[in-house]
C-alpha positions as CSV (number, residue, x, y, z in Angstrom):
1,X,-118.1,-243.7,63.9
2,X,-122.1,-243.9,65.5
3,X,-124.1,-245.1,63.1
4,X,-127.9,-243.3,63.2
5,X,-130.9,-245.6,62.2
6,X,-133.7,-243.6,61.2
7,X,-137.2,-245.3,60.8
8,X,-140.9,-244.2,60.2
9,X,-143.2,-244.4,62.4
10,X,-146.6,-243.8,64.3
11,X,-148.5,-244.4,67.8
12,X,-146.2,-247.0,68.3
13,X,-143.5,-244.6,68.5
14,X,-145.0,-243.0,71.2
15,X,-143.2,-243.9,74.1
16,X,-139.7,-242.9,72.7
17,X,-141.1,-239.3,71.5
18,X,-142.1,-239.2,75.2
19,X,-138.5,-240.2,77.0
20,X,-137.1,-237.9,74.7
21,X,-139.4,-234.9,74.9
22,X,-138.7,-234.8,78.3
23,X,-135.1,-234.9,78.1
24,X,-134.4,-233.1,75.3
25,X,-137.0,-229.5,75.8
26,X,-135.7,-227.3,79.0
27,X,-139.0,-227.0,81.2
28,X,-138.7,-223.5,81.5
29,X,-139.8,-222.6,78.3
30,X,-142.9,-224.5,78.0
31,X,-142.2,-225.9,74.4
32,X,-142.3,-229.6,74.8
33,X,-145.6,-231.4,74.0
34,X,-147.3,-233.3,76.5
35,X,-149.0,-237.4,75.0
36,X,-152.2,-236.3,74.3
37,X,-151.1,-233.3,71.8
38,X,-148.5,-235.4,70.4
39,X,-151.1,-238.2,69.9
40,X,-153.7,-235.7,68.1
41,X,-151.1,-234.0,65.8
42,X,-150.0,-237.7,64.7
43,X,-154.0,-239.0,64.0
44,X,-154.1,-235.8,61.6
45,X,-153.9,-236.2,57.1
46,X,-150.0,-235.4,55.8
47,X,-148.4,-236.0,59.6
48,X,-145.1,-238.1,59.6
49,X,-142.7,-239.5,62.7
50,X,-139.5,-240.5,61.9
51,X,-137.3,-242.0,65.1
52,X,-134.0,-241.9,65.0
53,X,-131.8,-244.6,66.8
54,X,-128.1,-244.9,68.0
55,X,-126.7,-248.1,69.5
56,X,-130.6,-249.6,69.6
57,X,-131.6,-246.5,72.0
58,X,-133.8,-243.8,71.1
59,X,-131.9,-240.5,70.3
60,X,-133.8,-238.2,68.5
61,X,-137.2,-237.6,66.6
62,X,-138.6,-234.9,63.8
63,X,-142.3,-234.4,63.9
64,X,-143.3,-233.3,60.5
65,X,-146.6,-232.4,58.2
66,X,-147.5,-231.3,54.7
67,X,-150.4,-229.4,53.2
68,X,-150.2,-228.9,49.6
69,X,-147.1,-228.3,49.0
70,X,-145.8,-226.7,51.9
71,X,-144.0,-228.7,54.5
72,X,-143.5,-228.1,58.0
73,X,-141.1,-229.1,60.9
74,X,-143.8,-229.2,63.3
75,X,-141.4,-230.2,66.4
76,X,-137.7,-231.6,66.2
77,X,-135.5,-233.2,69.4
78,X,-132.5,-235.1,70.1
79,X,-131.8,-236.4,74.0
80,X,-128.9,-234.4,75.3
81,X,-126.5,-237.3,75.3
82,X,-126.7,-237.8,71.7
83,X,-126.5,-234.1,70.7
84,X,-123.3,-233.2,68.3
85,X,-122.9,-236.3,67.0
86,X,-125.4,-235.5,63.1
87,X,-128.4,-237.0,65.1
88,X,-130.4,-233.5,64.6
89,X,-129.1,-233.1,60.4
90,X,-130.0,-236.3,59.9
91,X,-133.5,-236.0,61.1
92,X,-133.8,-232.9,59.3
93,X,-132.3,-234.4,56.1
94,X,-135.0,-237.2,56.6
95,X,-137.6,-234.4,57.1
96,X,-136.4,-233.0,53.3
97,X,-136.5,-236.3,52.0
98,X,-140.3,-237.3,53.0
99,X,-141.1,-233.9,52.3
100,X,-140.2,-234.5,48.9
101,X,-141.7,-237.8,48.5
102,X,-145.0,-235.8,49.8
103,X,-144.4,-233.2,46.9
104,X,-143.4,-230.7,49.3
105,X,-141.4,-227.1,47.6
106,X,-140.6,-225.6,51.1
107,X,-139.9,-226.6,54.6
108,X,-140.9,-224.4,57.5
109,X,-140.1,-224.7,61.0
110,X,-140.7,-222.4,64.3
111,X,-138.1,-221.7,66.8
112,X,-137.5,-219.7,69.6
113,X,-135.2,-217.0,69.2
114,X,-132.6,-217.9,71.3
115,X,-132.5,-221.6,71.2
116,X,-129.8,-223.1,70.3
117,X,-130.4,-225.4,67.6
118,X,-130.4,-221.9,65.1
119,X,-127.1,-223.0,65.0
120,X,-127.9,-226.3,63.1
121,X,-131.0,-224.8,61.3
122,X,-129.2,-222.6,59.7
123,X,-125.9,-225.3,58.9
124,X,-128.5,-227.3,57.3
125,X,-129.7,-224.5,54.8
126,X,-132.5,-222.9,56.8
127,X,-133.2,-219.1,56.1
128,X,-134.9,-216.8,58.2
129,X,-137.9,-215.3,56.6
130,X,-139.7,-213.8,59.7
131,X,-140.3,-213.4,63.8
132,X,-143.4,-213.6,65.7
133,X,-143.1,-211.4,68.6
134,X,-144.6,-213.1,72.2
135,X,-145.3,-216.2,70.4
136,X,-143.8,-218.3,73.4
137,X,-144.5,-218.0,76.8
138,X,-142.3,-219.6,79.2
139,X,-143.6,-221.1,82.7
140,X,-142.4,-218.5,84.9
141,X,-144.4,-216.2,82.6
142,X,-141.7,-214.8,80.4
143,X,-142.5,-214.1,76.7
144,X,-140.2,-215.3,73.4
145,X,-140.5,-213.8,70.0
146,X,-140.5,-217.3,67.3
147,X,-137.8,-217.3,64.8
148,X,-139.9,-218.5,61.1
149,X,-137.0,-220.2,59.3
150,X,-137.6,-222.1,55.9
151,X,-135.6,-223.8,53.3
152,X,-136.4,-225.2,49.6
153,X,-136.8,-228.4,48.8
154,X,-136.3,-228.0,44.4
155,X,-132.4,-228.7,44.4
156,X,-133.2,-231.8,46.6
């Protein structure tokens, strides 16, 4: 059984968010964050990190915020050698959980429409409540429609 550590935490996460951004978003698409971004998003009110670990090693993060009352997955990655083991639910479990704590009554998150973590969004209780047509554009120019998917946090 792999045991997932998840911890809190800030700037001085920053280095694993980085090893595995790169790993874990497909270049093509043009989704990943690049240190400067993921260092201003993290300096703003009701923005939270959590890290999640597997045998000591960095495996996955959730990037999250809250205003008022609405939370949002802002950006959410596991490193493709520790994908389909519960590394991505229980980052998103985590994500409900400070959400909570933060008084939060919905979480939102963004996807493209055909990525393949819709799979686990939706096995973890995410609905879709709308699409944003051209709201990606890839490096070689191509556009993606975003997938808006949100789920509630009062039976948490």
């Amino acid at each position: 059984m792999t045991t997932i550590h998840i911890e809190e935490s800030g700037v001085a996460g920053l280095d694993a968010v980085m090893l595995i951004m790169n790993q874990a978003f497909d270049p093509g698409y043009g989704e990943a964050w690049n240190e400067q971004q993921t260092l201003s998003m993290l300096a703003l009110p009701g923005v939270w990190l959590s890290l999640a670990w597997v045998d000591e090693k960095p495996a996955g993060f959730a990037l999250n915020r809250i205003v008022a009352d609405e939370a949002e997955l802002l950006l959410l990655a596991v490193s493709p050698s520790f994908r389909r083991i519960g590394v991505g639910l229980a980052l998103i479990e985590r994500s409900r959980i400070m959400a909570c704590k933060r008084n939060g009554f919905r979480l939102h998150l963004e996807v493209r429409y055909n990525n393949p973590a819709i799979e686990l969004y939706r096995k973890a209780g995410f609905s879709l409540i709308g699409r944003r047509p051209g709201y990606y554009r890839g490096i070689d120019g191509h556009i993606h429609d975003a997938l808006t998917l949100s789920c509630s946090l009062e039976s948490r």
